[in-house]
C-alpha positions in Angstrom: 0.0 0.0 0.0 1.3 3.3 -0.7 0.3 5.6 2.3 1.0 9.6 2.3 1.5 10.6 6.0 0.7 14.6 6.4 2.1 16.1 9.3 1.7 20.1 10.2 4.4 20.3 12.6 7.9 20.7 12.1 10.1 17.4 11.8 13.0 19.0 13.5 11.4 20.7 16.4 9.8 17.0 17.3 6.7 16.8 19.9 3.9 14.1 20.5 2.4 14.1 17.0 5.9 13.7 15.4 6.6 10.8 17.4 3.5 9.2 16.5 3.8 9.9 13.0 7.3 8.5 12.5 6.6 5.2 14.9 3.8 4.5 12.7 5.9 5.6 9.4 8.6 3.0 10.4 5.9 0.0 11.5 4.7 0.5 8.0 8.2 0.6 6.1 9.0 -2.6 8.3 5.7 -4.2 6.8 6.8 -3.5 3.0 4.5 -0.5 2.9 5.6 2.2 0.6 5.4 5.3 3.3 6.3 9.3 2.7 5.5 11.5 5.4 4.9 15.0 4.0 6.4 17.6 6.7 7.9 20.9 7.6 11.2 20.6 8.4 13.6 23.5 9.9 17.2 23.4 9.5 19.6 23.9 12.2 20.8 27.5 13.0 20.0 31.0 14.1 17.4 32.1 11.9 15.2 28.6 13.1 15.8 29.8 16.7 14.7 33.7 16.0 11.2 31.9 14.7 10.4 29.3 17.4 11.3 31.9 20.1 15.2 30.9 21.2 14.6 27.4 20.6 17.0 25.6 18.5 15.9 23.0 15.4 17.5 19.5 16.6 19.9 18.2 14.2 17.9 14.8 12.8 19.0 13.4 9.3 15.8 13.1 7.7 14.9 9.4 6.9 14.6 8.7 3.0 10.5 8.6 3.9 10.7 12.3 4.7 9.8 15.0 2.3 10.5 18.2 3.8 8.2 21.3 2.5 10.2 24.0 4.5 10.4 25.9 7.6 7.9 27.0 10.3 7.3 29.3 12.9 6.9 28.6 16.6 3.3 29.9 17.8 1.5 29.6 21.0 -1.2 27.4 20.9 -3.3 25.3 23.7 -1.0 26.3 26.7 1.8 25.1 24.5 4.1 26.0 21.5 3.1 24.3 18.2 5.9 24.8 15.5 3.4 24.9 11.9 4.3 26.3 8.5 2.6 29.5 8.0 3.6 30.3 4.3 2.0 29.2 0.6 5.4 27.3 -0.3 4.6 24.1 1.6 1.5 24.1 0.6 2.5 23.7 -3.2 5.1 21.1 -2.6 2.5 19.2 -0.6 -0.3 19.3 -3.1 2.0 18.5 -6.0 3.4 15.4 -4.1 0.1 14.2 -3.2 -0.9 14.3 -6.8 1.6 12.7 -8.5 2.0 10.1 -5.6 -0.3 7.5 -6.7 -1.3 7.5 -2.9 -4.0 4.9 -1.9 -4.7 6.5 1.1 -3.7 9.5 2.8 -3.9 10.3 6.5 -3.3 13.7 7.7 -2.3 14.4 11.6 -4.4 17.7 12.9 -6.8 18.3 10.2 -7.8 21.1 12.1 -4.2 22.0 12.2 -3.3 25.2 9.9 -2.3 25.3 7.0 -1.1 22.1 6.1 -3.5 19.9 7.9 -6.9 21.8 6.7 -5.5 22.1 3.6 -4.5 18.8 2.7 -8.0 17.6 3.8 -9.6 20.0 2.1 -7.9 19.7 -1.4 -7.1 15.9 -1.5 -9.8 14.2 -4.5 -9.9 10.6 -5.1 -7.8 9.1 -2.6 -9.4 7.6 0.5 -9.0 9.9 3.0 -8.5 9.3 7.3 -7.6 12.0 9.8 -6.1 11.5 13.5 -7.0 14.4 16.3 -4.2 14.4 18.6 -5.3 17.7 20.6 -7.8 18.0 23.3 -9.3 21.6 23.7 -12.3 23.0 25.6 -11.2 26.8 24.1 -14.6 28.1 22.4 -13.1 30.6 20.9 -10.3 29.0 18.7 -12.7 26.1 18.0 -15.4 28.2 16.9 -13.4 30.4 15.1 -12.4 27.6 12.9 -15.7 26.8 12.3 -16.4 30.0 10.9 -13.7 29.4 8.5 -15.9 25.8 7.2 -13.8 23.6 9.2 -17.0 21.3 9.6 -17.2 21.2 5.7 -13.5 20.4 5.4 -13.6 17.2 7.9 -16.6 16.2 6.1 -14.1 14.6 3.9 -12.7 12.2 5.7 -13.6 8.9 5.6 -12.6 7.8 8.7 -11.4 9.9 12.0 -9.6 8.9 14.8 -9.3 10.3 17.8 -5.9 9.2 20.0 -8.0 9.2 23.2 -11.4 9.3 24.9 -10.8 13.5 25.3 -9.1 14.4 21.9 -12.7 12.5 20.6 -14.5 14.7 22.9 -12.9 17.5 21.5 -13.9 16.6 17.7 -17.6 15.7 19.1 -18.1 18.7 21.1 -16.8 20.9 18.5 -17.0 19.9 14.9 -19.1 16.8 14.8 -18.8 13.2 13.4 -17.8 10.1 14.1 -14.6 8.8 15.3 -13.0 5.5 16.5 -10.1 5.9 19.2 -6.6 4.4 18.3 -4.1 5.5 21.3 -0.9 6.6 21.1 1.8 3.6 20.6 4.9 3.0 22.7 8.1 1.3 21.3 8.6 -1.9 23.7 11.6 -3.1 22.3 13.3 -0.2 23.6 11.6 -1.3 27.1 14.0 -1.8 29.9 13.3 -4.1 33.2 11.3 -2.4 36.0 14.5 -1.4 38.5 14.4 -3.4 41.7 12.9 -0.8 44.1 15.0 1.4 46.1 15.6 0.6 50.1 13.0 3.3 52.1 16.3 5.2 52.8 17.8 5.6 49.6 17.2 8.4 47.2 13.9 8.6 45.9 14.9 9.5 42.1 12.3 11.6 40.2 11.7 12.7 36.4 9.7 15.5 34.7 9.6 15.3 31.1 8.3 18.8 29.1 8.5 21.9 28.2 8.6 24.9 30.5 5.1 26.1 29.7 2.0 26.4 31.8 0.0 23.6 31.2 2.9 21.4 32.3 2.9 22.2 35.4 6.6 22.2 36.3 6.4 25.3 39.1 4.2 22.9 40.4 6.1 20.1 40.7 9.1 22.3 42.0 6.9 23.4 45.0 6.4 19.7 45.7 10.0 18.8 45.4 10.9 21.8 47.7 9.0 20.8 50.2 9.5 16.8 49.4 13.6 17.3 49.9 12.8 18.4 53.3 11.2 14.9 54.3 12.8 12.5 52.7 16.6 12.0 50.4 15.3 13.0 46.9 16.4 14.5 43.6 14.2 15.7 41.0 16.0 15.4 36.8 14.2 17.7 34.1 14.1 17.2 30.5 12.1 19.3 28.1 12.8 22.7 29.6 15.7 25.2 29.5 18.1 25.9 32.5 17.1 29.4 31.8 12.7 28.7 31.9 14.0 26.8 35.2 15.9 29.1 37.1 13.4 31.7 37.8 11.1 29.2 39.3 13.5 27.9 41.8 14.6 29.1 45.0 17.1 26.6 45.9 18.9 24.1 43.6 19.6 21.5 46.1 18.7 17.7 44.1 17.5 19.4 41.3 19.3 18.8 37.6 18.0 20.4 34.0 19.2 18.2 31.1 17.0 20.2 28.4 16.6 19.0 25.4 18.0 15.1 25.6 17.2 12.5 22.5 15.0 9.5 22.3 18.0 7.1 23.9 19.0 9.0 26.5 15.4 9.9 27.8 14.6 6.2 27.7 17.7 5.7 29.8 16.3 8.6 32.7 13.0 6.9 32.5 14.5 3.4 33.5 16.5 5.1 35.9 13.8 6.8 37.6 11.7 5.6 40.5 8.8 7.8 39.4 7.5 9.5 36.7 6.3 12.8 37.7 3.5 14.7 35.0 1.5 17.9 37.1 -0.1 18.9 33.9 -3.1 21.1 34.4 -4.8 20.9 31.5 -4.9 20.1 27.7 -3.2 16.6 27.3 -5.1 14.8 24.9 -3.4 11.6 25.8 -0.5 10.8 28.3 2.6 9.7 25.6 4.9 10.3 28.3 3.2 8.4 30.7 2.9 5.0 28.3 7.2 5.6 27.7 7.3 5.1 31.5 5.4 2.2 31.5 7.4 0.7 28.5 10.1 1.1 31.2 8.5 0.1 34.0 8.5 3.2 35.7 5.3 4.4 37.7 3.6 7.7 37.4 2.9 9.8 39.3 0.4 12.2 37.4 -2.5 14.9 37.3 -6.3 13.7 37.2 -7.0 15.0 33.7 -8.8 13.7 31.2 -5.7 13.0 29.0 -3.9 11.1 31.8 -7.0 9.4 33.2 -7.5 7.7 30.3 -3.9 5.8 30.3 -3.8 5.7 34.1 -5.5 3.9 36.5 -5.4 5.7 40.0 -3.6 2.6 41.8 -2.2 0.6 39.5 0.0 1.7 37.3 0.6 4.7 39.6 -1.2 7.6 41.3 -3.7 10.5 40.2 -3.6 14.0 42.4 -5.9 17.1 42.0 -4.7 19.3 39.4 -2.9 22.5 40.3 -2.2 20.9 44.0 1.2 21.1 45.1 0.7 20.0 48.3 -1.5 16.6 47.1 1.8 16.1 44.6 4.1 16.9 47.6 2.1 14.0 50.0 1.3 11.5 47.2 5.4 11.6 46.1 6.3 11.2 50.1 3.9 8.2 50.9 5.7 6.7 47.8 9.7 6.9 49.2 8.3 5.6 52.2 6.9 2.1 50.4 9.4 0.8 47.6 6.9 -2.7 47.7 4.2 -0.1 46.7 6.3 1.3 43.9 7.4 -2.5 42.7 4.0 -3.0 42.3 2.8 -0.2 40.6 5.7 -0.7 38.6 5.0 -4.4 37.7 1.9 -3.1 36.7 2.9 -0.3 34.3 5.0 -2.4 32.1 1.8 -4.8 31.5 -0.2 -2.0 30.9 2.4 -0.9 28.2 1.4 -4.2 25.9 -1.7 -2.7 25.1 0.3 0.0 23.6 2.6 -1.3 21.5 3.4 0.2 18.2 2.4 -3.1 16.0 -1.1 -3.4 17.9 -1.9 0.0 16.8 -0.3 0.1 13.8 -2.9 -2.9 13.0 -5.7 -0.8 14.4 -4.5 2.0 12.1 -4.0 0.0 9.0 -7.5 -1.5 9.8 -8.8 2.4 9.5 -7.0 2.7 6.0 -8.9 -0.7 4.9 -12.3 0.6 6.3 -11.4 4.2 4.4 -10.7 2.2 0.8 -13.9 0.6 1.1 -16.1 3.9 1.6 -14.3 5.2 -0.6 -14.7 2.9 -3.1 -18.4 2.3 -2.3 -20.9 3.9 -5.0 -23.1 6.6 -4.1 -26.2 8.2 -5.4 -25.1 10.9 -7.8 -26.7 14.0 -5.6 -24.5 12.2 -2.4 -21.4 11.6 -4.3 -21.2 15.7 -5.1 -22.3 16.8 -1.8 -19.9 14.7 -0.1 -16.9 15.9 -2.5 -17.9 19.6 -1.5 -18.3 18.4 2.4 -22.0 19.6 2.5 -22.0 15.3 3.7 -20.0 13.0 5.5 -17.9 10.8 3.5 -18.8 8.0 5.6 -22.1 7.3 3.6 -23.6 7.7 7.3 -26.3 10.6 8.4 -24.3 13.6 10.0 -23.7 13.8 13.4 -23.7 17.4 14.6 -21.6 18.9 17.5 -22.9 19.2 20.9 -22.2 20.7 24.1 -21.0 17.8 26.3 -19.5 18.1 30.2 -16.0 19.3 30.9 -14.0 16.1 31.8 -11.8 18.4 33.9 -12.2 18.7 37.1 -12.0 22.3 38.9 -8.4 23.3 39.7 -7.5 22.7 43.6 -7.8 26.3 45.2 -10.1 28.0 43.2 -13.2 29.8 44.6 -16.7 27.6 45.0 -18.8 27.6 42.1 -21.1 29.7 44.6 -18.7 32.1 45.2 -17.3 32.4 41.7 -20.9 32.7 40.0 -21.8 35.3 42.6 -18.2 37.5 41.7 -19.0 37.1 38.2 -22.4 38.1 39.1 -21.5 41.6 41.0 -18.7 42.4 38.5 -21.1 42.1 36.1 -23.7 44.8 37.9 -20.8 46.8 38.8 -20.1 47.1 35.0 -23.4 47.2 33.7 -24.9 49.8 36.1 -21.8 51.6 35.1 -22.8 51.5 31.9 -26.1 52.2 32.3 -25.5 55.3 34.2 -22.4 56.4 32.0 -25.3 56.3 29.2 -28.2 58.4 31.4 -25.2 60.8 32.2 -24.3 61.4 28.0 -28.1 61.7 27.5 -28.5 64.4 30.2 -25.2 66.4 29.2 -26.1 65.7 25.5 -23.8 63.6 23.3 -22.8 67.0 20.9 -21.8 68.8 24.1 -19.2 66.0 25.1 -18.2 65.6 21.5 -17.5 69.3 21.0 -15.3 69.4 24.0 -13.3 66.5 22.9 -12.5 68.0 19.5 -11.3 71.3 20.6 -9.1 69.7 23.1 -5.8 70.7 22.2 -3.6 68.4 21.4 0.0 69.5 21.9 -1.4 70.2 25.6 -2.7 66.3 25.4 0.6 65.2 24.4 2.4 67.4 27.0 0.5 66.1 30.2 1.0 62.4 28.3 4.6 62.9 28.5 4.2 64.3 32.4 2.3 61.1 33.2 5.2 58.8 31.8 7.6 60.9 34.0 5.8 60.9 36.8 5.8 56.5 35.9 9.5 56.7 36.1 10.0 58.5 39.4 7.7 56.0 41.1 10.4 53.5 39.7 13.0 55.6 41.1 11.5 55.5 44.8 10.7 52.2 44.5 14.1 51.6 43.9 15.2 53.1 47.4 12.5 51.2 49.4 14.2 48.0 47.7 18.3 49.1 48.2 16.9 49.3 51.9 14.7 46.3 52.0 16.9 44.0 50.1 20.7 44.8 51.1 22.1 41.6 50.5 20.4 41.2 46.8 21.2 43.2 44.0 18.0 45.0 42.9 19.0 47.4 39.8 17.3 50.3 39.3 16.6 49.2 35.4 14.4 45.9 37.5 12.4 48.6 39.6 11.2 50.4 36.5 10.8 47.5 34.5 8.3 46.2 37.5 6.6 49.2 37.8 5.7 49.7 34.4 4.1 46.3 33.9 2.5 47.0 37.4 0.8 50.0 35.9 -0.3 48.2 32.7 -1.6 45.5 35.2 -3.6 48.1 37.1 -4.7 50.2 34.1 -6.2 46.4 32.0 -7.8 44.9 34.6 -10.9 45.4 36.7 -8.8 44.9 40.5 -5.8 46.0 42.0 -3.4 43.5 40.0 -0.8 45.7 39.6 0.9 45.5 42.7 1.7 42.0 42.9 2.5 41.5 39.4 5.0 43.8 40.1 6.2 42.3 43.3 6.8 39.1 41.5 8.8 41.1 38.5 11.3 42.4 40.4 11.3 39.2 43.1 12.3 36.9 40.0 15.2 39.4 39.2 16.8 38.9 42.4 17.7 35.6 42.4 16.1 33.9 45.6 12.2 34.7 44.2 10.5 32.4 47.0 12.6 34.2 49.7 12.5 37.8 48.5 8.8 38.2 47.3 7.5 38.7 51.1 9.9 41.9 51.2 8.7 43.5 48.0 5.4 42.7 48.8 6.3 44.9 51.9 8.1 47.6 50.2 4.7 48.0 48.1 3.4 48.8 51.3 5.8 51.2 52.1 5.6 53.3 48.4 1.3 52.9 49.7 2.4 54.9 52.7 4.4 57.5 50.6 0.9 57.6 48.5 -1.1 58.0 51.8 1.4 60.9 52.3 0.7 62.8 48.9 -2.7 62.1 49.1 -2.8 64.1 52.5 -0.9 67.0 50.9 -3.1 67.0 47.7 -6.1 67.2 50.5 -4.7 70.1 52.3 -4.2 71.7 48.5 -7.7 70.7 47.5 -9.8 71.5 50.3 -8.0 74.9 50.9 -8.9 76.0 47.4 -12.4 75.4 47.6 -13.0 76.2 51.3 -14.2 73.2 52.4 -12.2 73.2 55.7 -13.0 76.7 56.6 -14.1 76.0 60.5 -13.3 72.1 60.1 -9.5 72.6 61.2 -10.2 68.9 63.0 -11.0 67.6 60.0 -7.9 69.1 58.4 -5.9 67.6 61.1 -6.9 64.4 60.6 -5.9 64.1 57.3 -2.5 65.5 57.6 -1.7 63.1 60.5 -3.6 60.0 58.7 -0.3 58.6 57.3 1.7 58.8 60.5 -1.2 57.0 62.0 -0.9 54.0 59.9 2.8 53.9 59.7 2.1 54.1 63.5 0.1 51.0 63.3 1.8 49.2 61.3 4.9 49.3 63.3 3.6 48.5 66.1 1.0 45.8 65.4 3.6 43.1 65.2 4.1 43.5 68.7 0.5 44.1 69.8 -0.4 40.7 67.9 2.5 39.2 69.6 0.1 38.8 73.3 -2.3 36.0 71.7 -4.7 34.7 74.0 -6.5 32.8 72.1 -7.4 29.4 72.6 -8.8 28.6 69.3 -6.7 26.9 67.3 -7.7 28.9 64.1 -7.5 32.5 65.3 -4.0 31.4 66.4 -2.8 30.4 63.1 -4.4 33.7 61.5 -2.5 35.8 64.1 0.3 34.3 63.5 0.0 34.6 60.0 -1.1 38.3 60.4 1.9 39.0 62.5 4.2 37.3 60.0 2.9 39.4 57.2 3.7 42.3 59.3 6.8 41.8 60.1 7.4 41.6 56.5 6.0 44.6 55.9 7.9 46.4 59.0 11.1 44.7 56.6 9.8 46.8 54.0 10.0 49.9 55.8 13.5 49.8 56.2 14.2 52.7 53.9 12.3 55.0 56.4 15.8 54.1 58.6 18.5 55.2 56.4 18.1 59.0 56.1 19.8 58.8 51.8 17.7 56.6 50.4 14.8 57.5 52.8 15.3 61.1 51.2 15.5 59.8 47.8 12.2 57.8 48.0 10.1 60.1 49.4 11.3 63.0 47.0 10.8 61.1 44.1 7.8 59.4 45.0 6.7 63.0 46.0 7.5 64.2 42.3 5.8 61.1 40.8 2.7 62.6 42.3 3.9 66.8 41.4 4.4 65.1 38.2 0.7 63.8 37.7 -0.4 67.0 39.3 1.1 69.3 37.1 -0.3 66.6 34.0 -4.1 66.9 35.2 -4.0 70.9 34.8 -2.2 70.4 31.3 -5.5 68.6 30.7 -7.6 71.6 31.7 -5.1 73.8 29.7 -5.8 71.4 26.7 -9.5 71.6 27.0 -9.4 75.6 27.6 -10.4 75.1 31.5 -7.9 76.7 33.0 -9.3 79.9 33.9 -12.6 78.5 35.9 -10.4 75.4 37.1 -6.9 75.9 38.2 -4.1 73.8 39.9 -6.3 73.9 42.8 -8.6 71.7 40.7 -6.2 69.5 39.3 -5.2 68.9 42.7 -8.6 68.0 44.0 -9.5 66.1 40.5 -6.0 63.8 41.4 -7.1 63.5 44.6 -11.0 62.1 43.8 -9.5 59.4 41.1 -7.0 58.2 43.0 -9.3 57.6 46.6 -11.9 56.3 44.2 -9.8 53.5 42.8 -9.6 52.2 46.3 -12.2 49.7 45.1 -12.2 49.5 41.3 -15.4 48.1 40.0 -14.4 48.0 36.3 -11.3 48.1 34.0 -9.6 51.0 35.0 -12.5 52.0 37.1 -14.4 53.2 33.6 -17.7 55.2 34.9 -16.6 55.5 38.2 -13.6 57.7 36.5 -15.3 59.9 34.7 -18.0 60.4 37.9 -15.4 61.3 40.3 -14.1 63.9 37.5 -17.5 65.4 37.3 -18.1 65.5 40.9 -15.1 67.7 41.8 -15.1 69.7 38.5 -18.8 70.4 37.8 -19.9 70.4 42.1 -17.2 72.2 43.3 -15.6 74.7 40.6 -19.0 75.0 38.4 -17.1 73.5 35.1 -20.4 72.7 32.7 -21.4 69.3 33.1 -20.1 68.0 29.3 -16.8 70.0 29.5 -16.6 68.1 33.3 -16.8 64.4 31.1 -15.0 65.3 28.2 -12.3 66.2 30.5 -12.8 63.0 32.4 -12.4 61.3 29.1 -9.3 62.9 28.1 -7.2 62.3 31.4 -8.7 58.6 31.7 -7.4 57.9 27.8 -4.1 59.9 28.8 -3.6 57.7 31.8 -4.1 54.4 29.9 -2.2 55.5 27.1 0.4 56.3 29.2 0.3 52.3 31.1 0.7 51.0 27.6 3.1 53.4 26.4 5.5 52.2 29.4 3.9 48.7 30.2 3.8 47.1 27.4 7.2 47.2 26.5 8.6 46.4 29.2 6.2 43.4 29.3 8.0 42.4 26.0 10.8 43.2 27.3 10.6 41.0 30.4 9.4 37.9 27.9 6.0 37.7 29.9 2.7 37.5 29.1 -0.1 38.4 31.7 -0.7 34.9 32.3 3.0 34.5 32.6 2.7 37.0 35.3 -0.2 35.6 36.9 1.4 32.0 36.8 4.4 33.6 38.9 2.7 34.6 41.8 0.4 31.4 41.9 3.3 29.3 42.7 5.5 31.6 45.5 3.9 30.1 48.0 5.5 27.6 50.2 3.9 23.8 50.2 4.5 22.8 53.7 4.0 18.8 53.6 2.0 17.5 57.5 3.9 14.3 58.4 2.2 11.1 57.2 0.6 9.8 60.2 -1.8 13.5 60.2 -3.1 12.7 56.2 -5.0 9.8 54.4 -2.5 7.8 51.9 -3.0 8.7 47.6 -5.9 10.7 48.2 -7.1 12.1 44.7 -9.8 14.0 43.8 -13.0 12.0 41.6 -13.8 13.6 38.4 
């Protein structure tokens, strides 16, 4: 049989569908099959790395089954990287292969896959036609998307699918429809070493992670385990997949653990028999566990996440153990019970290379070939003249059957361990969803009243040099926050070398955190920025988190000041002079407070066993904070903080009556009202109900302007308008590249400062044994 084997992904950048494809390309050579697999292949060198983001092409001689049809570029996809060919050339040397080919049956990998994948199923005439899904996605979006582009017309045209697992055919169900026979993924047992004789309880309980360094892999979460493991019991922890460099920011301390990146086929079949346990925290997206059927081959158990991928391989057990998702501590406890019962791993062990049988490469290479037979024959088989035409335009199956239409099905994953209650996340969604509609709602009935034209008007006249100017104040006044901030961490942080370039570069992704997102993101994000810079990220976060705290108290400061300006211009103290006092002396209150709380906390009394733990945690926190303050001790860098932090805010000030200048305000509304308008936004955004507090904004602008210094009510918005745009202009303008800069996404950002917590593991005899959750 001549077979045509179409693979979208790059040959030399090899993953789980390359794998599969050139097992099953050298079962069928073996058989006397005549085999081409049609695939993108990248050659070696610079320009490969500059499109697959730093990654390097592995040097592979291309077998003489290979036809390469040129490069590809490395994109994110599914929590992952998937390396696909993105230009017309390919395309035409695939086509013109498959058409001269004399092919009598062609089965392309991720038909859904662009642009090799759809296009070869779309194209291909007269040739039986079968197509694998090897993905498992519950993104709507993507999925839809490709709908919209026909993909449910294109995969009409096979005659047979196949799904490589229970999920990657939930996917293709859910989705696009159909019918489809699962055919796992194969392992290569002659390659199978013997199951080790397990390890004496005292020895070194040897672990492996195989994959990249990308979030749905779960590695930070494995490395919280291990930190916590190492501390119980002799362990080491080997990594293949990921970089030293994707490593090192997610690790405090090195102790046990070894990166070996990029390794080949023998020598990661040499770390699997040499392990004791397979470790795979995925979170999400595996269609089906490969690297979980190589351990078995070697008789290693695995110790994995309870996803739909891995569930389907696994059995919680047997072959090895299943922990919530996104649960470091469950991965810490489940890995501990383990070096403490070598007969238990034996076992599991025993039963993982008798599990890999079923996965051998010439049992589903027969399965496959099967598939091709059963494609021939519908194929082959004649059809009404009306069906034959709408099947060769996809309008039909090509199976001969009635269609099958997608339809929403359940999630097969579980909920990730720590997230909210359904309750409590529905009700969130629920009152961020008010918030922003009554926002709305009122922003509308506010236009209305002032009258559209009116706002309009003001908005055009604006002048825009003045726009520019107080945009170019408000990145200034960005920098100097970076500057103070860079004092507070000298002071903090003495034995850690903080650079002034990490303070700004955390500040400005700290304001485009803030300025994107309906809560007060920012100052975290930023935290874990400049944390990852200093080397000891797990260690140091706790004292940025505290010198945020200190920059708040610098704000507090200003704020009183801007008060004092404010209130005196409109004479809203005049016979309050208590009032006045009381916000002058607010900021020494709280620094005050928080200096002394530590110790006040320190006298518990409390007998119950919870409010002890919380003031002890309370009092922890702080006396990371008080660490924070440390810049208020040293009377240079003190200075330099609070002056710059001090012109930050003069900075902003003096932008906000650019603004009025800009809209020609300046003569009813002076730097008395800029003051008291900097003043409203910023005591406002306390509790930010939407993006960038959009409404609220424009309301508190209004409210000063139009109440207290009799600005008409649409020159009150437009202005609001203006310094809102300017202020979110100025977060990307400085945020965004330095998010490029710092080679993180938001979710990158986000997946930081999940994992800097500590797992702290309870001794055994306090926890139940291999406790997983049931989907």
């Amino acid at each position: 049989m001549r077979i045509a084997l179409v693979s979208p992904y790059s040959w030399t950048y090899p993953g789980g569908v390359t794998r599969h494809i050139e097992a099953l390309a050298e079962e069928f050579s073996g058989e006397g099959h005549h085999v081409r697999v049609l695939t993108p292949a990248d050659p070696p060198g610079t320009r490969s790395a500059r499109l697959h983001r730093g990654h390097h092409a592995q040097e592979r001689e291309l077998p003489d089954y290979v036809v390469p049809l040129g490069r590809t570029v490395g994109l994110p996809a599914n929590g992952a990287v998937s390396n696909v060919m993105v230009t017309p050339g390919g395309v035409a040397a695939m086509r013109h292969e498959l058409r001269h080919g004399a092919y009598d049956v062609v089965h392309v990998h991720e038909p859904v896959a662009p642009i090799l994948g759809w296009d070869a199923a779309a194209s291909t005439t007269g040739v039986p036609l079968v197509g694998t899904f090897h993905c498992y996605s519950e993104n709507v979006i993507s999925n839809n998307l490709a709908n919209v582009f026909g993909v449910r017309r294109v995969l009409n045209r096979l005659h047979v699918r196949i799904a490589v697992s229970e999920a990657a055919a939930w996917t293709g169900r859910r989705f696009f429809g159909g019918r489809y026979r699962v055919i796992p993924n194969g392992v290569g047992l002659p390659f199978a070493a013997p199951a080790l004789p397990a390890a004496p309880a005292d020895d070194v309980l040897r672990l492996l992670f195989v994959g990249q360094a990308v979030e749905r892999k779960g590695l930070p979460i494995l490395l919280r385990a291990f930190e916590a493991l190492r501390e119980h019991v002799p362990a080491e922890l080997r990594i293949i997949g990921a970089r030293e460099e994707e490593v090192a920011p997610l690790v405090t301390d090195r102790r046990g653990i070894t990166v070996l990146g990029k390794v080949d086929d023998a020598e990661k079949r040499v770390e699997l028999a040499a392990a004791d346990v397979l470790c795979a925290p995925s979170l999400g997206g595996e269609s089906f566990g490969m690297v979980l059927t190589e351990a078995f081959a070697t008789g290693t158990p695995v110790v994995a996440s309870d996803i739909a991928g891995y569930r389907d391989v696994l059995s919680h057990g047997e072959q090895g153990v299943l922990v919530p998702r996104g649960d470091a501590t469950a991965l810490a406890e489940a890995l501990h019970d383990l070096a403490h019962e070598p007969e238990r791993r034996a076992r599991m062990a025993r039963a993982a290379g008798a599990a890999a049988e079923r996965y051998a490469w010439p049992h589903v290479a027969e399965e496959v070939m099967t598939a091709y037979e059963d494609a021939g024959v519908l194929a082959r088989a004649a059809r009404p003249r009306a069906r034959a035409v709408t099947e060769r335009i996809g309008a039909a199956p090509a199976d001969g059957l009635p269609a099958v239409r997608a339809r929403r099905l359940p999630t097969l994953e579980p909920a990730l361990t720590g997230r909210r209650r359904p309750a409590v996340a529905a009700a969130r969604r629920i009152g961020l969803g008010v918030a922003m509609g009554g926002g709305a709602l009122l922003a509308y009935l506010a236009l209305q009243r002032i009258g559209f034209d009116s706002v309009a008007r003001t908005l055009i006249n604006s002048s825009l040099p003045w726009v520019l100017f107080g945009l170019g104040l408000m990145c200034l006044s960005m920098a100097a926050r970076g500057v103070a901030w860079h004092a507070i961490l000298k002071a903090a942080l003495p034995s850690s070398r903080v650079r002034l370039t990490d303070a700004l570069q955390g500040t400005f992704i700290g304001v485009l955190m803030s300025a994107t997102l309906p809560a007060r993101l920012g100052e975290p994000s930023r935290a874990v920025v400049v944390a990852r810079r200093t080397g000891r990220p797990r260690d140091d976060l706790p004292i940025v988190l505290g010198t945020v705290i200190s920059q708040t108290l610098l704000n507090l400061l200003a704020l009183a000041i801007l008060g004092v300006v404010m209130f005196s211009s409109v004479d809203l103290f005049r016979g309050h002079h208590g009032a006045l006092l009381l916000v002058s002396v607010l900021p020494l209150a709280m620094l005050a407070a928080v200096l002394l709380a530590p110790t006040l906390l320190g006298r518990d009394s409390s007998r119950s066993a919870r409010a002890h733990r919380a003031i002890a945690q309370a009092r922890a926190a702080l006396h990371r904070v008080r660490s924070g303050l440390s810049v208020f001790r040293s009377p240079r860098l003190g200075a330099t903080a609070t002056v710059a932090q001090l012109a930050a805010w003069a900075l902003q000030w003096f932008s906000c009556y650019a603004l009025l200048v800009a809209l020609g305000l300046e003569h009813q509304a002076g730097v008395g009202a800029a003051a008291a308008v900097l003043f409203a936004v910023n005591v406002t955004a306390v509790l930010p109900a939407t993006p960038s507090n959009l409404g609220v904004f424009q309301a508190a602008c209004v409210a000063v302007l139009h109440g207290a210094f009799h600005v008409s009510s649409a020159d009150a918005l437009g202005y609001g308008i203006v310094l809102q745009a300017v202020e979110i202009a100025t977060a990307v303008v400085m945020g965004g590249p330095a998010l490029v800069k710092e080679g993180l996404s938001w979710k990158d950002v986000k997946l930081r400062a999940m994992h800097t917590a500590p797992v702290t593991l309870a001794p055994r005899g306090e926890r139940g044994r291999g406790s997983r959750v049931e989907a």
